[in-house]
N, C-alpha and C positions, 0 to 999 in steps of 0.2 A: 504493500500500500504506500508507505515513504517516496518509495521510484515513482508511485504515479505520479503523487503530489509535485516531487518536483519535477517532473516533466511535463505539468501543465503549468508551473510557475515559468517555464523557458520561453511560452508562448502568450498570444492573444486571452482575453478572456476566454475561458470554457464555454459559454454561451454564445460566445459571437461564433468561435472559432469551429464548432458544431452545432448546425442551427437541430439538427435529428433528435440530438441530446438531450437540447433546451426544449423541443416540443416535447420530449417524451416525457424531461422532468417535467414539465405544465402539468402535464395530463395526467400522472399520477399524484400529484399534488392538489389537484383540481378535485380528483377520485378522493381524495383523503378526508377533504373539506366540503364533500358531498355528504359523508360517512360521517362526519361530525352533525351537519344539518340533517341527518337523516335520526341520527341517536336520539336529536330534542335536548332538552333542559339547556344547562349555563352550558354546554360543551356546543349546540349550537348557533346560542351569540356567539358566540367567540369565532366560529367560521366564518363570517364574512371577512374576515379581518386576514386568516390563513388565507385567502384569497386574491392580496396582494403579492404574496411572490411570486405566483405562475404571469399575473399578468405584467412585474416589473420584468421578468426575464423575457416575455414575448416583446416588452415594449423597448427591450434593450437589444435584443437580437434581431427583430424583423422592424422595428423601428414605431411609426403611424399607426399602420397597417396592423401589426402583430398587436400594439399595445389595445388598440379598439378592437379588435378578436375578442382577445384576452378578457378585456372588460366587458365585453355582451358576453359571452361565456358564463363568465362569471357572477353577472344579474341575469342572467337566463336561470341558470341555478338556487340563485338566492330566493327569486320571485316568483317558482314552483314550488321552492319549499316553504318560500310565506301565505301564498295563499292557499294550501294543502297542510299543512300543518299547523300555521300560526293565522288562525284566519283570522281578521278584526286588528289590523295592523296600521296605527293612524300615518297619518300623510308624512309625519314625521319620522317614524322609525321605517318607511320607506328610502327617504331620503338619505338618514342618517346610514341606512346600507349600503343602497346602490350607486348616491352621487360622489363618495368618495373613491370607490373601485371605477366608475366611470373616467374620472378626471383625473387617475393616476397614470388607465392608460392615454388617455389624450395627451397632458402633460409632458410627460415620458417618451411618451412616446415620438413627440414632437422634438424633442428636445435632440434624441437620439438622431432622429434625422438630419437636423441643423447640424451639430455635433459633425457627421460624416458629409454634408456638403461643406462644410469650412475645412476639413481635413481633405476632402478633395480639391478645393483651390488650391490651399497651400501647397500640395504637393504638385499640382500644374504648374504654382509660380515657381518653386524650387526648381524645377525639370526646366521650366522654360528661363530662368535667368542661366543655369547649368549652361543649356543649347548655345542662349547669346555670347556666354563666354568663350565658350571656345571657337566659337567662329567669329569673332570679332576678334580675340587674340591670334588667334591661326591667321587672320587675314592681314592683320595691322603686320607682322613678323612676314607673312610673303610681299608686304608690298615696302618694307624697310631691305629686304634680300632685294628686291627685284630696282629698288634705287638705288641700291650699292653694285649694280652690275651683274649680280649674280644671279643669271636666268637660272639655271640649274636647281640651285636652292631653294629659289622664290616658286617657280612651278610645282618643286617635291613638295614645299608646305601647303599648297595651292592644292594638290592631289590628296593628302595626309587630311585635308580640312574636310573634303569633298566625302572622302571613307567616313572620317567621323562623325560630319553631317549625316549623312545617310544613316549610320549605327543609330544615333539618337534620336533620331526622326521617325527611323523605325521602332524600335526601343519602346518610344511616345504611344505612337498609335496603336500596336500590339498592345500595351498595358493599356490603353481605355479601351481595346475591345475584351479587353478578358478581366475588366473592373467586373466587381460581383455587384448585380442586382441592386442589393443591400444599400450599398455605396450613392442609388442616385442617376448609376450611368447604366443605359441601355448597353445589349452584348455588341451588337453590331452598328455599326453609324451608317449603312444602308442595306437597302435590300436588294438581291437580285431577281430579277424576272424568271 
């Protein structure tokens, strides 16, 4: 067990980094807190509450999306077992279940998605200041060789520039087609006929 722990400390969150994992822990966690609302007495108030961690990991791992799952799920379950069980349920202890597990996945969820569109700019602006540099340096150094006479040198760097353009250009576009879903970014930037 030790080895696992830290070879999940080496990596991403466990939940982002297996979305299969984080659905399956939901869902039997969801199961659990079904199992509480289903027992009655103080064990199920207390299950709305166990109801927040399936939907903070859905609304951490699939983002918007997952986290509003998560929370209708969630009041799907709660509001079969209040009006089946606890019937005669004023307007407020309605509220005081469903709109906090609603708005945790909204929140969250939202949050989660900003989060990964500003972590995708930044990594565009890093890649693209990257690109500018070294084809502004590569070019500045062939056209200082090619004022000093030196066709030879000024052309190699000129060719050398041309390679590494091309690497990191492709580099670029390869990594936005195989960004994950998750992220924001569609697999392909077009489609073929």
């Amino acid at each position: 067990m030790p080895t696992v722990v830290a070879g999940l400390r080496g990596t991403g969150p466990w939940f982002v980094e297996r979305p299969r994992l984080t659905t399956t822990t939901a869902a039997a966690v969801c199961l659990f807190a079904t199992a509480m609302l289903l027992a009655g007495g103080d064990t199920a108030d207390a299950a709305p509450l166990l109801f927040c961690l399936p939907i903070a990991l859905l609304a951490t791992t699939f983002g918007l999306r997952g986290g509003l799952v998560g929370a209708a799920s969630a009041g799907v379950l709660v509001t079969v077992w209040a009006l089946t069980l606890t019937p005669g349920m004023t307007p407020l202890g309605w509220i005081a279940r469903i709109a906090p597990l609603l708005l945790l996945g909204l929140l969250l969820g939202d949050a989660m998605d900003r989060l990964r569109r500003a972590e995708a700019t930044r990594i565009r602006h890093r890649e693209a200041v990257q690109l500018n540099d070294t084809i502004v340096q590569s070019l500045s150094a062939a056209k200082w060789a090619l004022e000093g006479s030196d066709l030879a040198a000024g052309l190699a760097i000129v060719d050398e520039t041309l390679i590494q353009s091309n690497r990191l250009v492709s580099d670029l576009i390869r990594g936005a087609q195989l960004r994950p879903l998750w992220m924001g970014e569609s697999t392909s930037t077009h489609r073929t006929p």
